[in-house]
C-alpha positions in Angstrom: 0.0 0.0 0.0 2.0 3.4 -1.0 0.4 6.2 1.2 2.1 10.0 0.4 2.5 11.9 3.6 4.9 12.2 6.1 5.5 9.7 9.5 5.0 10.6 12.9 8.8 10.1 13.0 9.6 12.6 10.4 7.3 14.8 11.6 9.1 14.8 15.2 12.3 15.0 13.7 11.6 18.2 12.1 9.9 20.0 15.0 13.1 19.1 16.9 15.4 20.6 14.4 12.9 23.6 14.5 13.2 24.0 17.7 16.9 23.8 18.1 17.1 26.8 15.8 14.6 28.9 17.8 16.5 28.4 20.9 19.5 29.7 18.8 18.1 32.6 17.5 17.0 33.4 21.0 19.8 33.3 22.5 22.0 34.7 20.3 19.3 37.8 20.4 20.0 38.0 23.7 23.7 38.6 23.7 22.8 41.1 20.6 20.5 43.0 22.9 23.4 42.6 26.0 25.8 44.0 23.8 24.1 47.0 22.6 22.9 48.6 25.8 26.7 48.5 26.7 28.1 49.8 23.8 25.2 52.7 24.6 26.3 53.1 28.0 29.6 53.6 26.7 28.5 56.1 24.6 27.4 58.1 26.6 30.4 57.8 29.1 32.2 58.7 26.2 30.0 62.3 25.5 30.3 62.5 29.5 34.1 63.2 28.7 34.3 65.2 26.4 31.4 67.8 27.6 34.5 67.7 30.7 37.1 68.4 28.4 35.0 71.5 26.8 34.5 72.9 30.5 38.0 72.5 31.3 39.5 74.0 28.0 36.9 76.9 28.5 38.5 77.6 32.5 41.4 79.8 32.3 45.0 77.1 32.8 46.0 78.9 36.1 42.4 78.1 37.8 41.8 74.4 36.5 41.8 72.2 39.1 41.1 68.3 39.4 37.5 67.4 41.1 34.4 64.7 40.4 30.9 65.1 39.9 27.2 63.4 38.6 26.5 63.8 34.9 23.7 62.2 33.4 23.4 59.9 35.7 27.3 58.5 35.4 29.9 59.2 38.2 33.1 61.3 36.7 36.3 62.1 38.4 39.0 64.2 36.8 42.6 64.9 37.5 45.2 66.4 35.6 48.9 67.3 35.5 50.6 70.8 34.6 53.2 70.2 31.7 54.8 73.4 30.7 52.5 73.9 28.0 49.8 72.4 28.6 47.6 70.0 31.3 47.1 66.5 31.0 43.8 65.9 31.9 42.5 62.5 32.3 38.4 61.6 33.1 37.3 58.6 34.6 33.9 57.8 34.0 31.6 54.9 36.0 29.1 53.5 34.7 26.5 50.4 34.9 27.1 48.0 32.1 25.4 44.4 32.3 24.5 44.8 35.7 28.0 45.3 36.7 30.0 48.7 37.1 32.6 49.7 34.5 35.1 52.3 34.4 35.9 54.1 31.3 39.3 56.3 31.3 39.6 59.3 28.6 42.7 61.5 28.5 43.5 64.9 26.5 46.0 67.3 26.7 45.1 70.9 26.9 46.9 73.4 25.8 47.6 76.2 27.7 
């Protein structure tokens, strides 16, 4: 007796494979998702900086001084270092990436 269709077998087999590949692309959408909301955290770390290094630059060279404060939500601390002509200034940024905290450092010399 030929009968055209497909066994219960067959039919199993395939759901399994389909469902491998779900779990795959679910996962993998995951990381994707994981990934991007730290690269836009450190983003914004990175703007963080350099709005610092504008407000330095704009403060005359013999009144810049180190210090820390809240922007945007992120933690910054700044120090910097007189060179004859200019400051090394260097901004360390904290910030909440994956559920852990992160520290970026930026540095720049200013001239003076």
């Amino acid at each position: 007796m030929n009968q055209r269709g497909y066994t219960i077998v067959e039919l199993l087999v395939a759901v399994m494979i389909f469902s491998v590949g779900l779990l795959a692309m679910a996962g993998s959408a995951s990381v994707i998702m994981a990934s991007l909301t730290s690269t836009q955290s450190r983003t914004i770390a990175a703007s963080v900086a350099e709005s610092r290094f504008e407000r330095v630059r704009a403060t005359p060279c013999a009144t810049r001084a180190a210090g820390s404060a809240v922007s945007r939500g992120l933690s910054e601390a700044w120090t910097l270092d007189r060179l004859a002509r200019a400051d090394d200034v260097t901004v360390n940024v904290t910030f909440l990436s994956s559920h852990r905290q992160r520290t970026e450092t930026f540095r720049s010399f200013l001239p003076c």
